[in-house]
C-alpha positions in Angstrom: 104.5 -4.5 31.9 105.0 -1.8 29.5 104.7 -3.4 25.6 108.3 -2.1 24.9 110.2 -3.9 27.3 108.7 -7.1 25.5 107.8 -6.7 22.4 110.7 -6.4 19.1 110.4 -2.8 17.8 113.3 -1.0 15.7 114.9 1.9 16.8 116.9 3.3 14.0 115.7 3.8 10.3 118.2 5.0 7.8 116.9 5.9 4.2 117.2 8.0 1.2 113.4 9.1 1.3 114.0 13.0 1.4 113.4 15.5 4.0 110.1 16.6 2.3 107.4 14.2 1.0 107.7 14.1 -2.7 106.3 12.8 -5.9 110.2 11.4 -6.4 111.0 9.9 -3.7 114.9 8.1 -3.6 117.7 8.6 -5.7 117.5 9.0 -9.7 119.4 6.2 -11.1 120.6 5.9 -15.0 119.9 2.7 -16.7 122.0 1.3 -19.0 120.5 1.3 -22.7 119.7 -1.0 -25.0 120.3 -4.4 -22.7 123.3 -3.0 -21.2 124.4 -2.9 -17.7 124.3 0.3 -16.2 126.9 1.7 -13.5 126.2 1.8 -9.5 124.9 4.9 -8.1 125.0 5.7 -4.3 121.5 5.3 -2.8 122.7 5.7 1.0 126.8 6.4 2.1 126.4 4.9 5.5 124.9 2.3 7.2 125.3 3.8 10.9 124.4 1.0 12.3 123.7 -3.2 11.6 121.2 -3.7 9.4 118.7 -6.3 9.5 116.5 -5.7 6.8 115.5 -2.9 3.9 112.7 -1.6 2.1 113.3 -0.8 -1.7 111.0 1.1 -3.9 111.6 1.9 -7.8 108.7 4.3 -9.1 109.2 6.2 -12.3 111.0 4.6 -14.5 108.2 3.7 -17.5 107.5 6.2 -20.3 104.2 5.9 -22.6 104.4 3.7 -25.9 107.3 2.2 -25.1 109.3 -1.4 -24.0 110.9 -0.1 -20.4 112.2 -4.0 -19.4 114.5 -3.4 -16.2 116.7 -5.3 -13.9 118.1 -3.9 -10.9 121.1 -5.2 -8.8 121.7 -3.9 -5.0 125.3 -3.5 -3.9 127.3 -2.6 -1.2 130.6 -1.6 -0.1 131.4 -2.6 3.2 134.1 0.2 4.3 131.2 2.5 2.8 133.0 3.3 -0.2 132.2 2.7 -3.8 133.5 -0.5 -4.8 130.5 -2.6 -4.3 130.3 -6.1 -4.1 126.2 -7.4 -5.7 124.4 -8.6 -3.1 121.0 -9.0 -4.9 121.0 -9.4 -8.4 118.3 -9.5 -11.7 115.2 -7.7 -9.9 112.8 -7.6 -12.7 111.1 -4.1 -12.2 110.7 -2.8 -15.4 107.9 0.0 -16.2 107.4 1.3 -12.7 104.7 3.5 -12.5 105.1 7.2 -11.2 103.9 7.3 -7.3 101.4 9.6 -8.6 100.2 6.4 -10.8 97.9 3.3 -10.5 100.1 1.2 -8.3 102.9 3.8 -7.5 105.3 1.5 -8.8 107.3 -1.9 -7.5 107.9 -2.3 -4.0 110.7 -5.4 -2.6 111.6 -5.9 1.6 114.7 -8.2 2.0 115.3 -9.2 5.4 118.8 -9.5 4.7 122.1 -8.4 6.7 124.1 -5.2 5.9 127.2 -4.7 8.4 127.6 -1.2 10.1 129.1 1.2 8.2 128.6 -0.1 4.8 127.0 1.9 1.7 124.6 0.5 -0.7 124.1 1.5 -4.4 122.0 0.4 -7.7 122.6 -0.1 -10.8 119.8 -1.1 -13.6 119.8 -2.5 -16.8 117.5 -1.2 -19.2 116.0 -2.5 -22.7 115.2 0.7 -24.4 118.0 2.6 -26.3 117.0 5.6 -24.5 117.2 4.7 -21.0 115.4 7.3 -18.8 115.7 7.6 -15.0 114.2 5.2 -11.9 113.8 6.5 -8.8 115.3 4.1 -6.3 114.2 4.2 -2.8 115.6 2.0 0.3 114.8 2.3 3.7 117.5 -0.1 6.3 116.1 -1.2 9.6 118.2 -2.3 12.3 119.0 -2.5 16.3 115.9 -4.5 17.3 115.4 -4.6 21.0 114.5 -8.7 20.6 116.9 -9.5 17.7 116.3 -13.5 18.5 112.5 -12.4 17.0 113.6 -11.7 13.5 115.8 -13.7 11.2 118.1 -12.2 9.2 119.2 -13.9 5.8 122.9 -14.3 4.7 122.5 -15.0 1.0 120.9 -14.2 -1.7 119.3 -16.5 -4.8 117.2 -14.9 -7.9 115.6 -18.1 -9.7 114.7 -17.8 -13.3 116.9 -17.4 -16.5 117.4 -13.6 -17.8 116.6 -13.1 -21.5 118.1 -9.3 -22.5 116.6 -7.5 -19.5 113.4 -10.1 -18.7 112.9 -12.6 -17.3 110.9 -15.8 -17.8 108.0 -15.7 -19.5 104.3 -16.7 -18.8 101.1 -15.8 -19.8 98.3 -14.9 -17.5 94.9 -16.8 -18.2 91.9 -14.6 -19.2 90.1 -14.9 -16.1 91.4 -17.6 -14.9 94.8 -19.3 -13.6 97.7 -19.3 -16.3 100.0 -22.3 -16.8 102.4 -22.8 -14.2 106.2 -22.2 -15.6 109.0 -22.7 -13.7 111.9 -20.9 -12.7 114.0 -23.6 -12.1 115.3 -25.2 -9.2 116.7 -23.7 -5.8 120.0 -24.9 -5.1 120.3 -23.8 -1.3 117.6 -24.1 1.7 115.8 -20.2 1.2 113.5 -19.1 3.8 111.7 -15.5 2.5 110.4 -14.7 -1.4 109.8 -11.6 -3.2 108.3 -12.1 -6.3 109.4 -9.9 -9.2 107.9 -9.1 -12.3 107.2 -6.6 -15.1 105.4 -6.1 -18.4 107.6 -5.8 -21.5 106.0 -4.0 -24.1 105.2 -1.1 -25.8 101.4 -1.3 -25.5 100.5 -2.2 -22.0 96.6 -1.8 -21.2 94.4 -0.3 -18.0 94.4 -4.1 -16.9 94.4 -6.0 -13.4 96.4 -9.4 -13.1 97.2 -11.7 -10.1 101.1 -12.8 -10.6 101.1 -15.8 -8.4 104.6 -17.8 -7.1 104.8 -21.8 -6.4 107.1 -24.5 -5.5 106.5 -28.4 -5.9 106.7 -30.9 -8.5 104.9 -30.3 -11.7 100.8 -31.0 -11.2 101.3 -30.1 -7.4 102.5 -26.6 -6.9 101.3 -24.6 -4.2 101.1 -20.8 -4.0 103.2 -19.1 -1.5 102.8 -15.4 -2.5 100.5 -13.2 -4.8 100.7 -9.7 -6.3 98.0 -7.5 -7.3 99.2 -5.8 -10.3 97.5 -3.2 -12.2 98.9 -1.7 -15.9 98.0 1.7 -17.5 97.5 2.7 -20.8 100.9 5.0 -19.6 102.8 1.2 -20.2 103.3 1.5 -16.1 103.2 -1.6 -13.9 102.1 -1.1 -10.3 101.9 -3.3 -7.4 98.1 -2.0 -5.9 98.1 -4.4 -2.6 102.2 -4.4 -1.6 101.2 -7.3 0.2 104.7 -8.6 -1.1 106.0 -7.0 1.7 104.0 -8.5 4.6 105.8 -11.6 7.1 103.3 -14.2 6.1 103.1 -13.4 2.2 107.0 -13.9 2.2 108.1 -16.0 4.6 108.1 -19.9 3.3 110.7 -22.2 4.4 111.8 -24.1 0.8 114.4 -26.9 1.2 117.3 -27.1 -1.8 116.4 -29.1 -4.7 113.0 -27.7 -5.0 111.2 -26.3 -8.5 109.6 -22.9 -8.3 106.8 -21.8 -10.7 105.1 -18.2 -12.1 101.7 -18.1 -13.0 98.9 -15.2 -14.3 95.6 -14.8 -13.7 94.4 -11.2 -15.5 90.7 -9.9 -15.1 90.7 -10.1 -19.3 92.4 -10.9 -22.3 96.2 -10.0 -21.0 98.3 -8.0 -22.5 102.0 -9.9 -23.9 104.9 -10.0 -22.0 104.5 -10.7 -18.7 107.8 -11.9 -17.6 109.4 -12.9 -13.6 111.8 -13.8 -11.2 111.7 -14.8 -7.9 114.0 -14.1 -5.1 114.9 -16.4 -2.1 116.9 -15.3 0.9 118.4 -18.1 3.0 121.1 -18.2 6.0 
């Protein structure tokens, strides 16, 4: 039997990557300044198709000796216009590195429906009163041969309070595990995690840090997903492994009602400012 009449593969791919390969890859998207909310920009006019899940890349968006703290939110229009409704908010991705950098910036998949014929858009908040550029890339997958194989979420729930544009704080141990802090509580059953987090600072070193995510009761947490970043003296944040885009680094059934936690782990004295979210999809 030939492995495409059984296995799930996708057959369309819709994305905003470029004709060309590129050292800036997406859209350029405008924070707002100074803790303000910036305005949606158009990343793709037209889902032709149902989507089932989407990549999304931000790369570019930190600038030397200075605090570049960002939030995203991901909207859509349905009708494909630009009236979008937030479908994913408070992505803490603040001083993405260049893709020419250590890391090549912050990398997020949500396996999360977009209808047919809808358009998605970002808009970022930014700390710094000069707020720069981000490059925002997305890639939407969708028509899978064996769509019974992959679940596809319905909602949408970022966990952890937002501070300006951070989010919670927690400092990495110096070679070894940080202090688990949580993010709070989830209020609906949540089935797939990204972990988001960023740096906030003006001084940010050439340093490597695990940023770990839990759930449990206090004195009991176990990890569910771990990212690999690495910091520049460029006050960049990269994610070197992307592993936060793999099936079994994300996918962890959580029931409602449970506590998450955000922990460190750098390879020396860490810098300040480490700050996270995390992100459940459920449905």
């Amino acid at each position: 039997m030939p492995f495409a009449t059984y296995s799930s593969r996708q057959v369309v791919r819709i994305d905003n990557w470029g004709t060309n390969p590129s050292a800036t890859p997406g859209t350029s998207v405008t924070p707002g300044a100074s803790n303000a909310e910036g305005t949606y920009t158009q990343l793709v006019s037209t889902f032709g198709m149902e989507c089932s899940g989407f990549m999304l890349f931000f790369s570019g968006g930190a600038t030397s000796a200075n605090d570049k703290s960002q939030l995203a939110d991901i909207g859509i229009d349905p009708a494909g216009g630009s009236s979008y409704t937030t479908i994913i908010s408070n992505i803490v991705m603040g001083a993405s590195a260049p893709v020419t950098a250590t890391g090549g910036g912050q990398r997020f998949f949500f396996p999360l429906r977009v209808p047919n014929g809808a358009s998605m858009a970002c808009r970022i908040q930014g700390s710094n009163a000069t707020a720069g550029t981000v490059r925002v890339a997305v890639r939407g997958y969708g028509e899978t041969t064996h769509r019974w194989m992959l679940p596809i979420g319905q909602y949408v729930e970022t966990l952890g309070t937002i501070t300006n544009s951070s989010g919670v704080t927690f400092t990495p141990g110096n070679a070894a595990n940080g202090t688990w802090v949580s993010l709070g509580t989830t209020s609906k059953d949540l089935w797939w995690w990204q972990l988001a987090y960023q740096v906030s600072g003006g001084t940010i070193t050439a340093e490597y840090c695990w940023v770990d995510l839990g759930y449990g009761a206090s004195g009991s947490q176990v990890a569910i997903q771990r990212r690999y970043n690495g910091g520049t003296t460029g006050e960049t944040c990269g994610d070197l492994m992307a592993n936060g885009i793999l099936w079994h680094e994300c996918y962890c059934p959580v029931a409602a009602g449970t506590e998450m936690w955000i922990r460190g782990r750098a390879d020396s004295a860490p810098d300040t400012g480490y700050n996270g979210v995390a992100i459940g999809i459920g449905g």
